[in-house]
C-alpha positions in Angstrom: 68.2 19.2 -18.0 69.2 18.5 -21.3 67.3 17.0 -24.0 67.0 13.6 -25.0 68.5 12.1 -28.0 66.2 12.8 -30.9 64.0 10.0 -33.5 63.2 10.1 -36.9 60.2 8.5 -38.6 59.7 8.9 -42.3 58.2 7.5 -45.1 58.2 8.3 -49.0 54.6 10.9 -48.0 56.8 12.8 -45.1 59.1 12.4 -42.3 58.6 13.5 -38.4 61.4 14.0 -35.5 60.4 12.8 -32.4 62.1 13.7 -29.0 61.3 13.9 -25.3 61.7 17.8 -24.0 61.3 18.7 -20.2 59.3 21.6 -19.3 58.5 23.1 -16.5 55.0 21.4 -15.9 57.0 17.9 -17.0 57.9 15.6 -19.6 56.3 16.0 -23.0 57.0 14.2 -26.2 57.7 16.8 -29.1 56.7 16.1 -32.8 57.7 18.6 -35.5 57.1 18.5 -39.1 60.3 20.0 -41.3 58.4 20.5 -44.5 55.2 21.5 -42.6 57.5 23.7 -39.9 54.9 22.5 -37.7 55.1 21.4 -34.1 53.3 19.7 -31.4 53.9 18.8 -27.3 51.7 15.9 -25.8 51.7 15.6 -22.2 51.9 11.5 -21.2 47.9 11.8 -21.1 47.3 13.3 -24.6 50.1 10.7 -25.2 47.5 7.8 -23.8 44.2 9.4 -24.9 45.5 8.4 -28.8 45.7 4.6 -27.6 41.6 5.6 -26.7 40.9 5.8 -31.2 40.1 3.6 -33.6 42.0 4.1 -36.4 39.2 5.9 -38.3 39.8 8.7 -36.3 42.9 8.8 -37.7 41.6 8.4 -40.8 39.6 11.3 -40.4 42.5 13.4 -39.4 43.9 13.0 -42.9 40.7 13.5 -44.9 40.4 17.4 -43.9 44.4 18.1 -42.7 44.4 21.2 -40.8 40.7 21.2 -40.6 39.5 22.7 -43.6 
């Protein structure tokens, strides 16, 4: 199956593509990071379990980036 068509999100900070991928245990959404060269899948449950934060989690995520 090919890939779907691909989605970028940016701002002045940074700039994300976004695109749906099929593996072989399903659909996961793929987010990679060009200046970072980083990349992440989320299965449709990690996908919902970010609808479960308050935004301070988020918050937190940018505090200490990468944990450290």
């Amino acid at each position: 199956m090919a890939d779907e068509p691909q989605m970028i999100v940016g701002n002045e900070f940074t700039q994300v593509i976004i695109r749906k991928i099929y593996t072989r245990n399903g659909e996961r959404v793929e987010i990679v990071s060009p200046k970072l060269k980083r990349s992440i899948q989320l299965d449709p449950l990690a996908l919902e379990s970010l609808t479960w934060q308050d935004i301070e989690v988020f918050t937190g995520f940018l505090a200490k980036p990468f944990g450290e």
